[in-house]
GUTIMAR-710784 format. One line per field, with one value per residue: residue number from 1; x, y, z of N, C-alpha, C in turn. Coordinates in steps of 0.1 Angstrom, whole numbers, plus 2048, in hexadecimal, padded with zeros to 3 digits. Each point is the difference from the previous one (the first is absolute). Last residue first. Layout:
! residues N
seq	[NUM / ...]
n_x	[X / ...]
n_y	[Y / ...]
n_z	[Z / ...]
ca_x	[X / ...]
ca_y	[Y / ...]
ca_z	[Z / ...]
c_x	[X / ...]
c_y	[Y / ...]
c_z	[Z / ...]
***
This chain:
! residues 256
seq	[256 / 255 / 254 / 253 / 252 / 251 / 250 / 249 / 248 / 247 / 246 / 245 / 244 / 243 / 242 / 241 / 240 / 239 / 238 / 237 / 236 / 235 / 234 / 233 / 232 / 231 / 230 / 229 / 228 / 227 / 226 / 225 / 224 / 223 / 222 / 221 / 220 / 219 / 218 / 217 / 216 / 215 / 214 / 213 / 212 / 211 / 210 / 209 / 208 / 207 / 206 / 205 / 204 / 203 / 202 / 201 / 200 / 199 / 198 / 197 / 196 / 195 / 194 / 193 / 192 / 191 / 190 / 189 / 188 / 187 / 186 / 185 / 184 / 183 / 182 / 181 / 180 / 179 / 178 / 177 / 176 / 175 / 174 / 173 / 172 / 171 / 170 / 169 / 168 / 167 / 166 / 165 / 164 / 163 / 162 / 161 / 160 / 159 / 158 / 157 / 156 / 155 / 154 / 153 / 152 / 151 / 150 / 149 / 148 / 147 / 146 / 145 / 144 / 143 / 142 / 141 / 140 / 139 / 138 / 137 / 136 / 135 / 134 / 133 / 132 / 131 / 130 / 129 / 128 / 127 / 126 / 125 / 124 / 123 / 122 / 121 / 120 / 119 / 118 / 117 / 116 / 115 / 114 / 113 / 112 / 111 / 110 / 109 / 108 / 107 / 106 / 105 / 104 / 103 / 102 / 101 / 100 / 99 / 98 / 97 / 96 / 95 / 94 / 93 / 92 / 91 / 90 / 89 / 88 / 87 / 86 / 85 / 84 / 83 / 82 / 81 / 80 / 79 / 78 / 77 / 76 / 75 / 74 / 73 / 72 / 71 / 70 / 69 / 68 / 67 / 66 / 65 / 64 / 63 / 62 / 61 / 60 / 59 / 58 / 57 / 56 / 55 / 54 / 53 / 52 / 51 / 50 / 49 / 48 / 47 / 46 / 45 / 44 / 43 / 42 / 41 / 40 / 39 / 38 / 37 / 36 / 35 / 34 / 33 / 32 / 31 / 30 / 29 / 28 / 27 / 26 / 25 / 24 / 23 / 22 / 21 / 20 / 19 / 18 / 17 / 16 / 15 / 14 / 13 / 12 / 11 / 10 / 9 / 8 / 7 / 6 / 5 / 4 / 3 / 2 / 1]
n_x	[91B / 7E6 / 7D1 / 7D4 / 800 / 7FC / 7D3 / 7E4 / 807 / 7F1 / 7D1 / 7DD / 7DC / 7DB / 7ED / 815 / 82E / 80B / 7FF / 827 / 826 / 7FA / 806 / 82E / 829 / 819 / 7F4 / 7EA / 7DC / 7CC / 7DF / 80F / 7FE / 7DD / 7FB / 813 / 7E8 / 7D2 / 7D4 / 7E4 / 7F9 / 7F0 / 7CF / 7E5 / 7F1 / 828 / 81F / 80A / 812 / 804 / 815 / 80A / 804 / 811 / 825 / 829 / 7F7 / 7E6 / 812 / 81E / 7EF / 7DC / 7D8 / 7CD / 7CF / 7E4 / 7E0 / 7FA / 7E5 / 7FF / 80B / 827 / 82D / 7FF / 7FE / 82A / 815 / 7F9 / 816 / 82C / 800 / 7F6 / 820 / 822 / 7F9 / 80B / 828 / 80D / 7DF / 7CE / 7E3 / 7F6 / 7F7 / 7DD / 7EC / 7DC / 7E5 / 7D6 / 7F5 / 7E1 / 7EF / 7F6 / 7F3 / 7F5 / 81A / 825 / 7FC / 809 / 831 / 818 / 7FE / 81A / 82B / 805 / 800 / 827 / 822 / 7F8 / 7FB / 7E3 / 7E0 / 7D6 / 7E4 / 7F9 / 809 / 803 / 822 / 832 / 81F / 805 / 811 / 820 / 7F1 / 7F4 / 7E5 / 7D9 / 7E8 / 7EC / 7D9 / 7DC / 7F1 / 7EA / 7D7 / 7E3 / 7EF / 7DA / 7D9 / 7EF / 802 / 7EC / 807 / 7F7 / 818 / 830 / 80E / 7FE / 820 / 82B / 800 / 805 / 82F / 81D / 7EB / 7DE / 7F8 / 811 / 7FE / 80F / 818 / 830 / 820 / 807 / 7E0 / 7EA / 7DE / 7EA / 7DE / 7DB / 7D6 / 7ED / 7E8 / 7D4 / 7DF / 7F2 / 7E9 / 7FE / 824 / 829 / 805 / 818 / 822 / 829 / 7FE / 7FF / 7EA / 7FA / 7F1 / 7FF / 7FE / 807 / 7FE / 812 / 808 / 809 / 82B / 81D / 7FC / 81A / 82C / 80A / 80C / 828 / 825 / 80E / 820 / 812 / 82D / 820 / 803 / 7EF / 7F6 / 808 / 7F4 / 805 / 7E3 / 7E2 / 7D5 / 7F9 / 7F7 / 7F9 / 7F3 / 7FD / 7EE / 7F6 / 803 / 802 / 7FF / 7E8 / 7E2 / 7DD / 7DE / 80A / 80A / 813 / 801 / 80E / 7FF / 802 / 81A / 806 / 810 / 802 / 7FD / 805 / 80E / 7FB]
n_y	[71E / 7E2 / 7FF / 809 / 823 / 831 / 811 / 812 / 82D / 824 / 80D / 816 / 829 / 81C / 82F / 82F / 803 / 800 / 828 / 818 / 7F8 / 80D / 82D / 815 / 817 / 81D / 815 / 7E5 / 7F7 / 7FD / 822 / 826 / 7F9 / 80D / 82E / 80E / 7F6 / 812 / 7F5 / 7D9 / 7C9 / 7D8 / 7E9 / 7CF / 7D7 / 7E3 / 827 / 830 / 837 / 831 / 83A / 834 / 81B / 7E3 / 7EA / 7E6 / 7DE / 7DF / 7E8 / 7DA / 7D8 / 7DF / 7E5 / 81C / 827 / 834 / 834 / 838 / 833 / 835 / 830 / 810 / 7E8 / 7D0 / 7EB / 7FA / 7D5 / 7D5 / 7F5 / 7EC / 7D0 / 7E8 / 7FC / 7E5 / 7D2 / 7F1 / 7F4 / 7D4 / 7D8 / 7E6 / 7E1 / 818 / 82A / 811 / 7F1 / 812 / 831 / 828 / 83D / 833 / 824 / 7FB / 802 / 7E0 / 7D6 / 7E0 / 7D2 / 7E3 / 7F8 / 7DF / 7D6 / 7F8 / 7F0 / 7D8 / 7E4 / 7F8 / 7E6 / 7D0 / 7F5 / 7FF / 7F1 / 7FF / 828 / 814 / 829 / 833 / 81D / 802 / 821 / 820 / 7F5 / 80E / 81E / 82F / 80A / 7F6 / 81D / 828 / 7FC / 7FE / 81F / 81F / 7F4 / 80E / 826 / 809 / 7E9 / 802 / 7E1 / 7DE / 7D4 / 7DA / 800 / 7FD / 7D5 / 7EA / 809 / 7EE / 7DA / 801 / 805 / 7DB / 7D5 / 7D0 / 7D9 / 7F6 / 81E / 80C / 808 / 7F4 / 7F2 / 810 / 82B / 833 / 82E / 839 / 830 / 81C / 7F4 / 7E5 / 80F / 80D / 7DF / 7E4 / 80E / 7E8 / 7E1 / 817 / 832 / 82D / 826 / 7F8 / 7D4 / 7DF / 7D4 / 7DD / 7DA / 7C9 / 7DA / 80C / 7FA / 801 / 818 / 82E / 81C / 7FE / 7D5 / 7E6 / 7FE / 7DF / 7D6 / 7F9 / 7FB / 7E0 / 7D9 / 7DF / 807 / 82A / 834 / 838 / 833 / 83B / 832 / 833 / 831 / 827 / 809 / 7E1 / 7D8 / 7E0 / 7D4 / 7CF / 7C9 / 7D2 / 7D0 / 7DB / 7D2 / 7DA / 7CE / 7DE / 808 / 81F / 838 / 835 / 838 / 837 / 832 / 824 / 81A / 821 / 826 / 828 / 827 / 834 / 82F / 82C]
n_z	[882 / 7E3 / 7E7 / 815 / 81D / 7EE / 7F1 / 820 / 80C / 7EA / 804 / 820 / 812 / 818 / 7FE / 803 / 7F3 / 7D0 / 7E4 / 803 / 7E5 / 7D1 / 7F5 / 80D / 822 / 821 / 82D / 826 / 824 / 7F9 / 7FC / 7E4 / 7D1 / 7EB / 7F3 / 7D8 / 7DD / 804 / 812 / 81F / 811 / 80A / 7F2 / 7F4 / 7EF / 7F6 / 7F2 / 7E2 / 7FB / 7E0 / 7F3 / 7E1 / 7DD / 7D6 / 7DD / 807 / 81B / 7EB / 7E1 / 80F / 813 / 7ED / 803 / 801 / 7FC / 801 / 7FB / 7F7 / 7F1 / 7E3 / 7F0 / 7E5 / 808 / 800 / 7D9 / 7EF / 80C / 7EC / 7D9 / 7FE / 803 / 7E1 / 7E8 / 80A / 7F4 / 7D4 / 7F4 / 811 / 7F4 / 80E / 81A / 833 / 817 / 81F / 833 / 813 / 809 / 7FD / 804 / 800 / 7ED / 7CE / 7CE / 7D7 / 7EE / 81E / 805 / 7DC / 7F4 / 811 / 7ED / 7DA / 80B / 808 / 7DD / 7EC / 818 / 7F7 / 7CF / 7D5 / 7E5 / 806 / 7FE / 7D1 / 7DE / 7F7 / 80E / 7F6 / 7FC / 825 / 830 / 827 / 822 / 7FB / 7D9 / 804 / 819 / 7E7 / 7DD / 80F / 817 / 7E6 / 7F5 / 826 / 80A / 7DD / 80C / 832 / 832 / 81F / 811 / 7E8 / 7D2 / 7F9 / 7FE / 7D3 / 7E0 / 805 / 7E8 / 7D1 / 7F1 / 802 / 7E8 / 808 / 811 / 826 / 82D / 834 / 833 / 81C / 82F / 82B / 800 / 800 / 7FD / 810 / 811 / 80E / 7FE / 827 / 826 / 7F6 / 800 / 82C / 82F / 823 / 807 / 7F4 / 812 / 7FA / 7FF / 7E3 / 802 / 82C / 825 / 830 / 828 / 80E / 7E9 / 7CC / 7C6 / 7CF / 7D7 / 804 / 809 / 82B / 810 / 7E9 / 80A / 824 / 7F8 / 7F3 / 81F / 825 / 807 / 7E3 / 7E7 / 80D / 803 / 7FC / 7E5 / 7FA / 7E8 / 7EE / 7FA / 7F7 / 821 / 82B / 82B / 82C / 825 / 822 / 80B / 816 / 7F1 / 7DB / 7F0 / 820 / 809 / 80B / 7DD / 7E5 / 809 / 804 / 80F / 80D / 817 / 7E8 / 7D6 / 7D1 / 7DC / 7F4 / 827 / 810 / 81F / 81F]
ca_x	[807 / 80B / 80F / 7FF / 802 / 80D / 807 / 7F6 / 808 / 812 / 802 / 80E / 800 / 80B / 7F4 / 7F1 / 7FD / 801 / 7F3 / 7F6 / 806 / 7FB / 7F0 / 7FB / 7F5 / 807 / 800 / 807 / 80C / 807 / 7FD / 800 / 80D / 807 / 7F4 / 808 / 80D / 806 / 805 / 7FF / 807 / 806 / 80B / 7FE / 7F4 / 7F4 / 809 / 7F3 / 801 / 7F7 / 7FE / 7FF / 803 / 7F2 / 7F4 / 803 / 80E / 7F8 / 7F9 / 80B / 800 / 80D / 809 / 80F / 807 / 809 / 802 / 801 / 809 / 7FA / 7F6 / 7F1 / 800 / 7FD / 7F4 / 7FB / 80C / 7F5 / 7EF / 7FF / 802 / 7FA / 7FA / 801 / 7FC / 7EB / 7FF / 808 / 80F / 80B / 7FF / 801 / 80C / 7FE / 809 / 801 / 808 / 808 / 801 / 80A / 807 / 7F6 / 806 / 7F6 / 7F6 / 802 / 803 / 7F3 / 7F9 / 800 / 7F8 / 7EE / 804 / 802 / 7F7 / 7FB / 803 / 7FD / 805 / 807 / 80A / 803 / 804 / 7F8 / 804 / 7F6 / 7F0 / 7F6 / 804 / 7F9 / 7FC / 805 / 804 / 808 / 80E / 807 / 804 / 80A / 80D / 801 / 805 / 809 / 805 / 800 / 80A / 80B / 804 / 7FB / 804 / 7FE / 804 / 7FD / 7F0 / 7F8 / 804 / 7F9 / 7F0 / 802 / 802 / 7F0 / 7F6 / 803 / 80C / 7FF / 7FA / 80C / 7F9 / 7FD / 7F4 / 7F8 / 7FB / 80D / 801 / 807 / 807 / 807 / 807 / 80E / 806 / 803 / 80E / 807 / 803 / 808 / 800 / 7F4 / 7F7 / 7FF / 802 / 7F1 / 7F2 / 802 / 808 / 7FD / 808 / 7FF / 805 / 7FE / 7F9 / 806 / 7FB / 7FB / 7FF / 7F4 / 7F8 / 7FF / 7F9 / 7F3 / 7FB / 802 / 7EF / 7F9 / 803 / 7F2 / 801 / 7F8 / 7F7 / 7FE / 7FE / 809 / 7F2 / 806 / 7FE / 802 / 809 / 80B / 804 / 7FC / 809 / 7FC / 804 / 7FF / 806 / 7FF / 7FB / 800 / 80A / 7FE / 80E / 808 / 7FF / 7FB / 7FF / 7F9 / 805 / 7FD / 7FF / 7FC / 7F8 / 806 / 7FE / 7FA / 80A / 7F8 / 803 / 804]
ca_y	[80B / 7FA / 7FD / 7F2 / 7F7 / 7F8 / 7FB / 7F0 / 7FA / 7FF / 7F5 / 7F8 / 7FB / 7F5 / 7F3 / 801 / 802 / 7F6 / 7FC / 807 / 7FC / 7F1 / 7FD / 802 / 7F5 / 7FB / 80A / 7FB / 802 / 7F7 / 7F9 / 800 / 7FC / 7F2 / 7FE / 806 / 7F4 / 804 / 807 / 80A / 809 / 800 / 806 / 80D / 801 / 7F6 / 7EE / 7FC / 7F4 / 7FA / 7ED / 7F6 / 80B / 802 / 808 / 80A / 7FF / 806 / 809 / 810 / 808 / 801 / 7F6 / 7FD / 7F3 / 7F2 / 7F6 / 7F1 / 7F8 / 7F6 / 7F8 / 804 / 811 / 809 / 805 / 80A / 80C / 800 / 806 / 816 / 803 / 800 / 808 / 80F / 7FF / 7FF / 80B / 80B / 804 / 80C / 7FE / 7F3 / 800 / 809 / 7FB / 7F2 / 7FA / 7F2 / 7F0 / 7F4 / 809 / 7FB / 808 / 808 / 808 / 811 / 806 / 800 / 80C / 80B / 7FF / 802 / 811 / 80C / 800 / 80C / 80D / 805 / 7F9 / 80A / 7FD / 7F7 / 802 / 7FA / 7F0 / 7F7 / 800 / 7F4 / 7FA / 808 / 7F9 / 7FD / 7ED / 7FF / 7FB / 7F0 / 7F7 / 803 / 806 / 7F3 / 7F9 / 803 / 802 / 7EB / 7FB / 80B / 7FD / 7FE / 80F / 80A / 80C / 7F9 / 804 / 808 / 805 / 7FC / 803 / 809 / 800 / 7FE / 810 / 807 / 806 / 80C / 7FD / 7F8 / 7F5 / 806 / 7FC / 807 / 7FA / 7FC / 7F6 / 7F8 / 7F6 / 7F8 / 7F4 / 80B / 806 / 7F3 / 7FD / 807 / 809 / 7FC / 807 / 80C / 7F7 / 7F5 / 7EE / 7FB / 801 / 80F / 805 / 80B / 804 / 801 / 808 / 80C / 7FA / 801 / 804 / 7F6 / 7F2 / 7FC / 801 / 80B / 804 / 7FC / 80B / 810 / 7FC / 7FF / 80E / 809 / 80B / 7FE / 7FE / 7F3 / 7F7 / 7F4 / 7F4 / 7F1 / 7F8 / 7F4 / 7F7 / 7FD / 806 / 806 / 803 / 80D / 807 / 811 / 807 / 80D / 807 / 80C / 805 / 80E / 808 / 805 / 7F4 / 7F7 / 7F3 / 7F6 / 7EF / 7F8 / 7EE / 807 / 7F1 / 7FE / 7EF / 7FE / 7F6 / 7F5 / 7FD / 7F2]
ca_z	[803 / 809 / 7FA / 7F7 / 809 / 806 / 7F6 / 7FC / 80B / 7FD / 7EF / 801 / 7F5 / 807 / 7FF / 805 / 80E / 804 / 801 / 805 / 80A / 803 / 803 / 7F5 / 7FD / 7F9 / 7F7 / 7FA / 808 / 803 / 808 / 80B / 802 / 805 / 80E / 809 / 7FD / 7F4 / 7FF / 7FB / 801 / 80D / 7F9 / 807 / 800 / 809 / 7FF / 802 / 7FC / 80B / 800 / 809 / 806 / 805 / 7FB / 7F9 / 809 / 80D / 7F7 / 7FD / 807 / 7FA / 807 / 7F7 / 805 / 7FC / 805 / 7FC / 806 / 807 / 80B / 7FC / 801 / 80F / 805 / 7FB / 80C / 80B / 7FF / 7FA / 80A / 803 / 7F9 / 802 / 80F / 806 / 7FC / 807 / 803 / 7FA / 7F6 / 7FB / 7F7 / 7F3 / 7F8 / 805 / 7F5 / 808 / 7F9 / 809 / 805 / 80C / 807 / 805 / 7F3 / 7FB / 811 / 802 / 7F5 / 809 / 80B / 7F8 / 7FB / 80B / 804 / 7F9 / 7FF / 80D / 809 / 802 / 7F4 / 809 / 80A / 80A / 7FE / 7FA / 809 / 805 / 7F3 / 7F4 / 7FA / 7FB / 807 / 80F / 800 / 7F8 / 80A / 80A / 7FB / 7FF / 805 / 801 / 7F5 / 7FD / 808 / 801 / 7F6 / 7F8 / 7F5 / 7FA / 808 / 80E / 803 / 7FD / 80C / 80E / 7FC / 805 / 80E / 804 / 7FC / 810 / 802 / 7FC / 7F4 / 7F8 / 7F5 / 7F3 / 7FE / 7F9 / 7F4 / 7F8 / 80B / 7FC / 809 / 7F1 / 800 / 801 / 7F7 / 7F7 / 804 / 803 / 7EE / 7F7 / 7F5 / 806 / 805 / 7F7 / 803 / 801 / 80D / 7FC / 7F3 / 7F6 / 7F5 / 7F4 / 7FD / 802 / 80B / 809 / 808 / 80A / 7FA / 802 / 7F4 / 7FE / 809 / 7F9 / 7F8 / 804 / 806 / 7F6 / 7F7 / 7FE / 80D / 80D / 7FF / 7FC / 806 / 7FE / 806 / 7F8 / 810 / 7FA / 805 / 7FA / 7EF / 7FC / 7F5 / 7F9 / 7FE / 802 / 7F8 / 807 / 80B / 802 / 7F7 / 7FE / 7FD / 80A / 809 / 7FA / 803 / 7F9 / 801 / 7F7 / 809 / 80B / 802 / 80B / 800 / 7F0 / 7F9 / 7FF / 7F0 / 800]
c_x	[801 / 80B / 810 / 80A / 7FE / 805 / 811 / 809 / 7F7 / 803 / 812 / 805 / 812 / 802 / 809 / 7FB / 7EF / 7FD / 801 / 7EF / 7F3 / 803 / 804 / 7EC / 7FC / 7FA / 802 / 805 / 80F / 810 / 809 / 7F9 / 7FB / 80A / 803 / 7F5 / 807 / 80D / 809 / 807 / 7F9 / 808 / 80D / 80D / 803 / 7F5 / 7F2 / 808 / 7FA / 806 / 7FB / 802 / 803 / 800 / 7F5 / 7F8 / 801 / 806 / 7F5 / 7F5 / 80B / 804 / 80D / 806 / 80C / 807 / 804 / 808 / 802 / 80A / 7FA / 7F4 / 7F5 / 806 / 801 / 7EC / 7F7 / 806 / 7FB / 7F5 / 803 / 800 / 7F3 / 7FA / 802 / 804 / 7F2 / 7FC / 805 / 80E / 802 / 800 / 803 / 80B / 7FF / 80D / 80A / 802 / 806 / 7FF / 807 / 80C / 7FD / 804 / 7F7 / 7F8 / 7FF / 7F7 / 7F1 / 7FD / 802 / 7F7 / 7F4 / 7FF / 7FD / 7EF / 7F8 / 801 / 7FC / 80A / 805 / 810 / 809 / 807 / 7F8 / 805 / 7F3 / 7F7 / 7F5 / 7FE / 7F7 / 7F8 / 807 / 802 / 803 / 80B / 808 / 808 / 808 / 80A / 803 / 809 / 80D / 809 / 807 / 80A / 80D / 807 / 7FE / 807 / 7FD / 7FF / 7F8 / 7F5 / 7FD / 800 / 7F6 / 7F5 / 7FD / 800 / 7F1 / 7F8 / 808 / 80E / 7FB / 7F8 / 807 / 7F9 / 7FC / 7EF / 7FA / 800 / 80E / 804 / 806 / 804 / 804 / 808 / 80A / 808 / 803 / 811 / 80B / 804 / 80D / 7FC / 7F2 / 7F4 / 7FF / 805 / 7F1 / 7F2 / 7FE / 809 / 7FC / 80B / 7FC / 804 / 7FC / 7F8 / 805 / 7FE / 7FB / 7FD / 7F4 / 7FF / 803 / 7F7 / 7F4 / 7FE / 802 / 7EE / 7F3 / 802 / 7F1 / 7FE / 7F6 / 7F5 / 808 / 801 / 806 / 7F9 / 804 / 801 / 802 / 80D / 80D / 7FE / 7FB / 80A / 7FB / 806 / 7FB / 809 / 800 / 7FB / 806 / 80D / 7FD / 80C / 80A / 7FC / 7FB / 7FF / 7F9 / 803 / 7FC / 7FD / 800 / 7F5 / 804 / 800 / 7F8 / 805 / 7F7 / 7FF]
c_y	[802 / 80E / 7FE / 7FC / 7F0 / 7F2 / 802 / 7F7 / 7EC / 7F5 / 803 / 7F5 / 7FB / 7F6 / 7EE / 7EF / 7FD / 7FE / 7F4 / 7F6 / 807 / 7FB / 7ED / 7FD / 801 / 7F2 / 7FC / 80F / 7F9 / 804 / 7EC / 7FB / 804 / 7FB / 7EE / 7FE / 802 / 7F2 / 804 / 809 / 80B / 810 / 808 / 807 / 810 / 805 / 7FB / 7EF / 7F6 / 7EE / 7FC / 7F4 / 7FA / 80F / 807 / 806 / 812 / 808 / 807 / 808 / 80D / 812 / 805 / 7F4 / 7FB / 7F4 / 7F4 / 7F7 / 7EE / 7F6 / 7F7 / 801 / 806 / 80B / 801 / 805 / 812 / 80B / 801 / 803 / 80E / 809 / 7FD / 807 / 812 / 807 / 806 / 80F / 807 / 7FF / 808 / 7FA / 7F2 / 7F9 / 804 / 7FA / 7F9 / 7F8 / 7F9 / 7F5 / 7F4 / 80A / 7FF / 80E / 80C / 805 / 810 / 80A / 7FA / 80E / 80F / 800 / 802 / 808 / 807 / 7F9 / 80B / 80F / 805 / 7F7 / 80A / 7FD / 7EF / 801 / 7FA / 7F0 / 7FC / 802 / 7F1 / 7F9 / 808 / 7F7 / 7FB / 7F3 / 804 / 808 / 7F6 / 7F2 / 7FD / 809 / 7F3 / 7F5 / 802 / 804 / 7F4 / 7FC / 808 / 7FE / 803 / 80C / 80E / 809 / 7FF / 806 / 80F / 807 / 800 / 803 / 80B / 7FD / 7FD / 80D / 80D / 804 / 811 / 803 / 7FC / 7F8 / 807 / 7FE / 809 / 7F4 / 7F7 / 7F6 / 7F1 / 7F1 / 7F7 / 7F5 / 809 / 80E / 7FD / 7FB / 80B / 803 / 7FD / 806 / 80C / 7FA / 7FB / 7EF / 7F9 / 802 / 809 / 7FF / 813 / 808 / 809 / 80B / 80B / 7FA / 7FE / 808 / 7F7 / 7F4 / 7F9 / 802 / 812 / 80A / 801 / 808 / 813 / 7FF / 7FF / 80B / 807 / 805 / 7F4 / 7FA / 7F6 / 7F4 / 7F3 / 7F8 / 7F3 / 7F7 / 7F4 / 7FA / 803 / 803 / 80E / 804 / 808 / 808 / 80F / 809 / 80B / 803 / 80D / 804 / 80F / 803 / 804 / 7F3 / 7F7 / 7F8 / 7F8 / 7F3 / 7F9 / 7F0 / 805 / 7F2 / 801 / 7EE / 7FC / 7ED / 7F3 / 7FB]
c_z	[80E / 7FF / 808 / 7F4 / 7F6 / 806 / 803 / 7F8 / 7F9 / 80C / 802 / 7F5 / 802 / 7F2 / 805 / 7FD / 806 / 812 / 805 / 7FF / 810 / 80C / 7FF / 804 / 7EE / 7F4 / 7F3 / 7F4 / 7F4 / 804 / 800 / 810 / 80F / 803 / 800 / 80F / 810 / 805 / 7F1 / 7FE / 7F7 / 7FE / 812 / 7FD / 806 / 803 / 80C / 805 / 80B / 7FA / 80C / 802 / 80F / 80C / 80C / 7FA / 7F7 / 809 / 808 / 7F7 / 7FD / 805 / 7FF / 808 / 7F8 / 809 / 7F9 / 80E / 7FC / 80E / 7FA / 80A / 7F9 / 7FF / 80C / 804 / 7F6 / 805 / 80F / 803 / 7FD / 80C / 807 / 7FE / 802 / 80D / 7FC / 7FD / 807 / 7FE / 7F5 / 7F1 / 7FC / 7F1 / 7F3 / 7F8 / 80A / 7F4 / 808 / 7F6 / 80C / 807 / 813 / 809 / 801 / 7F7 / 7FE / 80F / 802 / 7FB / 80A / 80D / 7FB / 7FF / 80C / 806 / 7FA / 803 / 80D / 80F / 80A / 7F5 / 803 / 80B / 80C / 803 / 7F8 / 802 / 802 / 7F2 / 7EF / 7F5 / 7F4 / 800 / 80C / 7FC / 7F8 / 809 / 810 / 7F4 / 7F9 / 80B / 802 / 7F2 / 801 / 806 / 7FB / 7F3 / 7F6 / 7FE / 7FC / 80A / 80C / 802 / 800 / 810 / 804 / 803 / 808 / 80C / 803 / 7FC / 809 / 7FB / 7FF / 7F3 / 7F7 / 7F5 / 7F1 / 7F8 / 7F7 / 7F8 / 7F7 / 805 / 7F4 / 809 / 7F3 / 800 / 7F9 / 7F1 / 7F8 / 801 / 803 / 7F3 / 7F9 / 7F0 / 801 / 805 / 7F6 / 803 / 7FF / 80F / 7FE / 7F5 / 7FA / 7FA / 7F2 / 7FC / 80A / 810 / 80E / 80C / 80A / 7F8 / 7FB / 7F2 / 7FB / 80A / 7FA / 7F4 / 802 / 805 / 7F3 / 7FA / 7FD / 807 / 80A / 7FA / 7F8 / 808 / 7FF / 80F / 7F7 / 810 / 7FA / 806 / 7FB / 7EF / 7FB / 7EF / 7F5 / 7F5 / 802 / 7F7 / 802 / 80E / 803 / 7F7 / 7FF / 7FE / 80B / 805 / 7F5 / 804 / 7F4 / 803 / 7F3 / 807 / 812 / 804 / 811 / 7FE / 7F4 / 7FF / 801 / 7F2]
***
């Protein structure tokens, strides 16, 4: 039997008498790109916190590579890279003492640390900044510092919350090469996205999450055909599942 390498077992969240997450099931494997899709409010995000031990699950739990997060959190916590869709970085550092940092945390040792941080500022294009302060750096190259922070440690699972948001065009590809290349390396990566043609053409799978419960699973082709649609694009597909009627909304109010 193959291991998952992320899996959530009846994952709920309540909040008072709102339930964000219900009864969340699934298995992700080694070196799978798992895309992570919803409306917003749908619990895409409470969900990844709950599977990177940011918020604690009302029920249910959490593995990483077979270890409980809530059971043995060093262990899980350090196979793991994560990226939230706000980049969480120091403004009054610069991205080479960023990296550094992060580094350290993950105790890699000095040698390895050295080489990786060369390697990541130029893959992120920042080789010519990476002394400069983190807070002079824009949204975009701060993603990119947030996400070479993610990769310092050689994590074998990464989450990544709207990876591409506030990227150009040509950030956004190169980001997206790097991920498709570490899942041919096995790692796996889990991603959340709104921006369903990059889920549509990158991801191996897609879980889609509308009002707390993940209504759908599978590969692109496995949905079409549960929405009985061959010809289907994933949006026209994600609109059906989650009864999403914004065209007919904006016809009718444009008197069509």
């Amino acid at each position: 039997m193959v291991l998952a390498m992320i899996k959530a077992i009846e994952l709920t969240k309540r909040f008072g008498s709102v339930t964000a997450v219900n009864n969340v099931n699934l298995a992700i494997s080694k070196g799978e790109l798992f895309g992570f899709l919803g409306p917003n409010g749908a619990g895409k995000t409470t969900t990844i916190k709950m599977l990177t031990g940011l918020l604690k699950p009302t029920e249910g739990r959490v593995e990483i590579g077979g270890f409980d997060i809530a059971k043995e959190p060093l262990k899980a916590k350090s196979l793991f890279g994560y990226v939230p869709d706000q980049p969480n970085v120091y403004d009054k550092l610069t991205a080479r003492e960023f990296l550094t940092f992060i580094a350290d945390l993950y105790r890699v040792d000095g040698k390895t640390r050295e080489r990786k941080l060369g390697d990541l500022l130029q893959l992120m294009e920042l080789e010519d900044r990476g002394d400069e302060l983190i807070q002079g750096y824009s949204h975009g190259m701060k993603q990119k510092v947030a996400i070479a922070g993610a990769l310092i440690h050689d994590p074998r699972v990464i989450f990544l919350d709207e990876p591409t948001v506030g990227l150009d065009p040509k950030s956004a590809r190169k980001i997206k090469d790097i991920l498709r290349e570490l899942c041919n390396r096995g790692v796996t990566i889990f991603m959340s996205t709104h921006i369903l043609e990059i889920a549509e053409r990158m991801c191996d799978r897609v879980g889609i999450i509308n009002k707390g419960d993940l209504v759908a699973v599978g590969t692109v082709e496995e949905l079409r055909h549960q929405a009985r649609g061959e010809n289907s694009s994933l949006e026209d597909i994600f609109l059906q599942i989650t009864g999403g009627s914004e065209h007919e909304d904006v016809i009718g109010f444009l008197g069509g």
